[in-house]
N, C-alpha and C positions, 0 to 999 in steps of 0.2 A: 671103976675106971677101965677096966678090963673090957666089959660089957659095951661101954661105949666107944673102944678104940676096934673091936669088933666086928661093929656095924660101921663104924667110919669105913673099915678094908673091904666091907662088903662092899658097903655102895661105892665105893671108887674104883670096884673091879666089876660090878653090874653096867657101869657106867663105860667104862672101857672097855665092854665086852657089845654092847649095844652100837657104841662107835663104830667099831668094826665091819659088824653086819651091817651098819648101814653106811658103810664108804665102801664095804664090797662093790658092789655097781658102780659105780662112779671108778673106782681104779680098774675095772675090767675094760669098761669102753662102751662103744658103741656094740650092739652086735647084731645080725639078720639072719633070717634061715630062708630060703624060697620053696614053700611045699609043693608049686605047679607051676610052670612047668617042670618035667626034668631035664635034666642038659641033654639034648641031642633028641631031644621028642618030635616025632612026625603028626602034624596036624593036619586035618582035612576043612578044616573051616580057618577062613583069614581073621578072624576074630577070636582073641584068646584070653583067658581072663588066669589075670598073674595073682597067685592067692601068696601070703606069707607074714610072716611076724620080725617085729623088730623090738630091740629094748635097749634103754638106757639113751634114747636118741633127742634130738632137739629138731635134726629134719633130715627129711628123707625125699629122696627122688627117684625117677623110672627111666630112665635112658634121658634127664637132664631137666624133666618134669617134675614140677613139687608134686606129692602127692601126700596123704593125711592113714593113718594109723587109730584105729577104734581104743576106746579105752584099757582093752587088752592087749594092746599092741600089735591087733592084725590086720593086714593091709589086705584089699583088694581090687583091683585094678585092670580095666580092658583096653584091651591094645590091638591095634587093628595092623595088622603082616603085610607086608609084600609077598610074592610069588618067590621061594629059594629059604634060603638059611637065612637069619634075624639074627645078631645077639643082642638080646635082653639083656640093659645094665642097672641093678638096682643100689642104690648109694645112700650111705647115710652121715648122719657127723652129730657128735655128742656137744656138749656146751662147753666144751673144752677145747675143742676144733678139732678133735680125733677124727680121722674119717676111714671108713669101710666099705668094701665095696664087693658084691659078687655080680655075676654074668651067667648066663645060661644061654645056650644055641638053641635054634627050634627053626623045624623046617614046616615050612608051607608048603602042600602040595595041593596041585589043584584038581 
């Protein structure tokens, strides 16, 4: 009896142990990182190509643009400058409605 009330505690704390790591994500949120540009980068060409990852997301946009994420969750994206300072807005939102958002400055020079 012993033996089997045992394996009953195991598996009901394997099982709530497994819960966890998997609603980890889901209670953190949406989240993005932008690896290129940097905030405040000087470019010489009006074409820039925005590299970055996202996770936990359901959609994502680029200054208001859907744009789509690789199976590993990294985005990449070209974007054509005006002439001065840009801010780049990259936005996301989870299936929960949570939404995130960063920004990066980048100057055009001609």
């Amino acid at each position: 009896m012993a033996y089997k009330t045992a394996i009953f505690i195991t598996l009901i704390i394997f099982f709530a142990l497994y819960g966890v790591v998997r609603a980890k994500n889901f209670i953190k949120g949406p989240e993005i990182s932008i690896s290129y540009p940097n905030n405040g980068e000087e470019v010489l060409s009006p074409e820039i190509e925005i590299k970055g990852k996202a996770k936990n997301i359901s959609n994502i946009s680029l200054n208001g643009r859907q744009i789509f994420t690789n199976d590993k969750g990294e985005f990449k994206e070209h974007l054509l400058l005006p002439p001065g300072y840009t801010i780049i807005e990259v936005k996301a939102t989870d299936r929960f409605g949570r939404e995130i958002g960063l920004r990066r400055g980048v100057i055009f020079k001609q």
